[in-house]
C-alpha positions in Angstrom: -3.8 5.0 -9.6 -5.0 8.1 -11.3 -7.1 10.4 -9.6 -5.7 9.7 -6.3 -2.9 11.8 -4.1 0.3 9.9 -3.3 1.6 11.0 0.4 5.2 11.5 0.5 6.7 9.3 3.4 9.1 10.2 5.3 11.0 7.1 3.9 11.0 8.9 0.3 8.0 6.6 -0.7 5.1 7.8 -2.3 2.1 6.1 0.0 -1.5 5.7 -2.2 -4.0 4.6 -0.2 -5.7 1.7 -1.3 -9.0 1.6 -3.1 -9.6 -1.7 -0.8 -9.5 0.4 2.5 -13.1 1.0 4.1 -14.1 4.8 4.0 -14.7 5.2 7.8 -11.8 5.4 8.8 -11.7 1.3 10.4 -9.4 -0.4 8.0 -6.9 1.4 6.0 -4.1 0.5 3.7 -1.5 2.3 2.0 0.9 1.2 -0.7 4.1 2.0 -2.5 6.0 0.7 -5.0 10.4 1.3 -4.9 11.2 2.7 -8.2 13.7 0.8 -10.0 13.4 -2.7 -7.6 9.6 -3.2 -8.0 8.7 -4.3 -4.5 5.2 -3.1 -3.4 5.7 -1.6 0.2 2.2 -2.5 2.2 1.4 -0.7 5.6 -1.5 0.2 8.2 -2.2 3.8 7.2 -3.8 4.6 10.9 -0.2 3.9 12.1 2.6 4.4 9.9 5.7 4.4 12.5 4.9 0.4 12.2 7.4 -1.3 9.9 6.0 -1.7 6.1 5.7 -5.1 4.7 7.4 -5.3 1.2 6.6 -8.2 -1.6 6.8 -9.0 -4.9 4.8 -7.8 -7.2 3.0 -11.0 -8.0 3.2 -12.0 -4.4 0.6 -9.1 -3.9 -1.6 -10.0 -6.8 -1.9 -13.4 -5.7 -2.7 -11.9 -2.3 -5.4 -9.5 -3.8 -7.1 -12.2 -6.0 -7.2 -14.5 -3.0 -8.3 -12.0 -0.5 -11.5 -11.1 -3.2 -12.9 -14.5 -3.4 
């Protein structure tokens, strides 16, 4: 993710949003990963007081490769 500003959360993650979120503002997702346990922490960047959905790493890769067919 180089070239992009993480957002420090107040949950001590460092949010990225993702280069899959539309630019005008209608969808948007962020993601994080948890140093040292390698979950990847998904959540609605419009409204981040929701609860963040955390999966494995292939769990999310799967989910990308599906979700670009």
């Amino acid at each position: 993710m180089s070239g992009v500003e993480a957002r420090l959360g107040l949950d001590g993650l460092a949010w990225y949003k993702s280069s899959y979120s539309a630019g005008n503002g209608g969808e948007c997702v962020e993601v994080a990963v948890l140093p040292g346990k390698g979950r990847v922490h998904v959540r609605d960047c419009k409204d981040t007081t929701r609860a963040a959905l955390a999966v494995e790493p292939t769990a999310r890769a799967a989910f990308v490769e599906f979700a670009a067919l």
